[in-house]
C-alpha positions in Angstrom: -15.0 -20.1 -6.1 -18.5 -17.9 -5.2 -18.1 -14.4 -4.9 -18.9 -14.9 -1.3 -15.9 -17.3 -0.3 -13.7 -14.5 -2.5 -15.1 -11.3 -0.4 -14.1 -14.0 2.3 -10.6 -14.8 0.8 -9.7 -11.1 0.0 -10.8 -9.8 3.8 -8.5 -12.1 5.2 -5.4 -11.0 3.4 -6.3 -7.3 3.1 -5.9 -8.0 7.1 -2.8 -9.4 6.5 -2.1 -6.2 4.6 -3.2 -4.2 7.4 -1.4 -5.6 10.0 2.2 -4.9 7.8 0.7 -1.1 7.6 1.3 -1.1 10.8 4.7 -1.8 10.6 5.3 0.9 8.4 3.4 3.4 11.1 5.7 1.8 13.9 8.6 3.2 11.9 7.4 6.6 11.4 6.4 5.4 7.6 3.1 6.2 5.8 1.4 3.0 6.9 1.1 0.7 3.6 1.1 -3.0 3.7 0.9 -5.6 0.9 1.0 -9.1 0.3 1.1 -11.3 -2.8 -0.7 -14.1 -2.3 -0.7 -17.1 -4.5 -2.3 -20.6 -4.2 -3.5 -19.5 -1.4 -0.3 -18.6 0.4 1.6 -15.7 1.3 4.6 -15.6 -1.0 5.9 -11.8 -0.5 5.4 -9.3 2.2 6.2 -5.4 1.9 4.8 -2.3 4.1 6.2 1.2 3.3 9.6 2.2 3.9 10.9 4.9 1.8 12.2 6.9 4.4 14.0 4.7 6.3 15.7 3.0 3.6 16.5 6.2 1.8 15.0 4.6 -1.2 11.8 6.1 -3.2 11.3 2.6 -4.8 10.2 1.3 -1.5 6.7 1.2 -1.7 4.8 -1.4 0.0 3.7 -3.1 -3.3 7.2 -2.9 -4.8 8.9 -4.9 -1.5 6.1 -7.2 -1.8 6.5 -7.9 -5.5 10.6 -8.2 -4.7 9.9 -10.6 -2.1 7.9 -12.8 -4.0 10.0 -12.6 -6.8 13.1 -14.2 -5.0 11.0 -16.6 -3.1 9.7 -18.5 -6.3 12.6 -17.4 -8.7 11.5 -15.9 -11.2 10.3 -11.9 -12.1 7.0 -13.0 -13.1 4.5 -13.8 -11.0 1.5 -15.1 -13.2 -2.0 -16.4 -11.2 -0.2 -14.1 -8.2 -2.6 -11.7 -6.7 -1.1 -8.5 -5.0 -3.4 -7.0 -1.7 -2.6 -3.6 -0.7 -4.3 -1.4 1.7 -4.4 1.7 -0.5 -4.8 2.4 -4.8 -1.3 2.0 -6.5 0.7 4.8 -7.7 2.3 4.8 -11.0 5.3 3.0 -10.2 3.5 -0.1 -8.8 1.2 -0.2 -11.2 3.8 -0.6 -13.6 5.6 -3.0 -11.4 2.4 -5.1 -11.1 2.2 -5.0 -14.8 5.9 -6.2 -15.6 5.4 -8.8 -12.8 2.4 -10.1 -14.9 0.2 -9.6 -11.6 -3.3 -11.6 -12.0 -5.2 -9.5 -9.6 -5.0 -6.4 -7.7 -6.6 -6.2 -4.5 -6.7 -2.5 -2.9 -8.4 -1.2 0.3 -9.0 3.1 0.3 -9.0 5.1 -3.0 -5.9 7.8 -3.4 -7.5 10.3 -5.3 -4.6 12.6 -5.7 -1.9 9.6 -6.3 -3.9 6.5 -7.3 -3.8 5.3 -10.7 -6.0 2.4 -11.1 -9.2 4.1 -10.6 -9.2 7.8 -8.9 -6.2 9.0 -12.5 -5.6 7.9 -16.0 -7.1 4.4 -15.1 -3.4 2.8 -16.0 -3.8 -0.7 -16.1 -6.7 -0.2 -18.9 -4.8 1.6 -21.2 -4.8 -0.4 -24.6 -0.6 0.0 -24.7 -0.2 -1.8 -21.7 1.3 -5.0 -22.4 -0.6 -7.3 -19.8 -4.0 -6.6 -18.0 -4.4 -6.6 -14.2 -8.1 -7.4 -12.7 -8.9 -5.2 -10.1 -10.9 -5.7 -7.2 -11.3 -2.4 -5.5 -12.7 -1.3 -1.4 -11.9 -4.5 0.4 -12.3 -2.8 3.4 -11.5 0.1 2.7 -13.1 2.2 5.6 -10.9 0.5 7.6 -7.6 1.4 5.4 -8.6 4.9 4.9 -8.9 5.3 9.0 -5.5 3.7 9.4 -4.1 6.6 7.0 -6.0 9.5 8.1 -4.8 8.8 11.6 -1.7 8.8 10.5 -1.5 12.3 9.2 -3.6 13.1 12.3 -0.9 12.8 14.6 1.7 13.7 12.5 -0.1 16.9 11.9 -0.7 17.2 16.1 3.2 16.3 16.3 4.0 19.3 13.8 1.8 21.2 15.6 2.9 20.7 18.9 6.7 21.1 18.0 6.2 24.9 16.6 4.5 25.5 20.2 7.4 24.0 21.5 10.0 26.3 19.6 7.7 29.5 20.2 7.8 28.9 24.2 11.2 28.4 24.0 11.8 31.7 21.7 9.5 33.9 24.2 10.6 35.8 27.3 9.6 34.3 30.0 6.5 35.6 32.0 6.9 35.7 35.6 
């Protein structure tokens, strides 16, 4: 495959990423999608939902990786490539290496979480047990926008609910 049909390949499912970020916003979730994709197909799905499931496993990449997982029947999902809209943290980057993940796919760098690139670098350590390519910034301007509004408004919300509660502790002026 050229490098330019793989930028091609790897925009189309980071969309597919994307679009299961939103999901995650919908729910009041840090929006996170992934997919793993292999032969070309979508064989798990997984957006973020620690919060609603009251679970702190429920990463995006994790869901994704559990959904695969059952769909072809085994743990391991060799030649699979996982596309996620931000850098893995230390628990999926773990996951993807006990998976035996082929490729990682990531949209916006998490400089205070991320451990493929921005910390430590994981998945090149020499004591990991199986190496995971990376393929890093597939478009990632569009990722990092998706999360920054997030906090946005949940800042404005915060913000907006302590005016609330001040008005309502205040004598009224009249």
């Amino acid at each position: 495959m050229t490098d330019e049909m793989q930028a091609q390949q790897d925009n189309h499912w980071m969309q597919c990423a994307l679009a299961l970020a939103e999901r995650a916003a919908d729910a009041g979730e840090v929006p996170v999608g992934a997919v793993v994709v292999l032969d070309n197909q979508v064989i798990g799905e997984g957006w973020n939902q620690p919060i609603s499931s009251h679970d702190p496993t429920a990463h995006a990449e994790v869901l994704a990786l559990r959904d695969a997982a059952h769909k072809v029947g085994n743990y391991r999902l060799v030649e699979a490539d996982l596309y996620v809209t931000i850098e893995p943290c230390t628990m999926c980057a773990g996951a993807m290496v006990h998976a035996r993940v082929r490729r990682v796919v990531y949209g916006a760098s998490e400089p205070k979480s991320g451990v493929v690139e921005s910390n430590g670098r994981l998945l090149e350590q020499p004591w990991m047990n199986h190496r995971v390519e990376v393929t890093a910034g597939v478009l990632a301007d569009q990722c990092s926008e998706r999360i920054s509004l997030f906090f946005k408004q949940r800042r404005a919300e915060k913000k907006a609910a302590k005016q609330a509660a001040r008005k309502s502790l205040s004598p009224d002026e009249g």
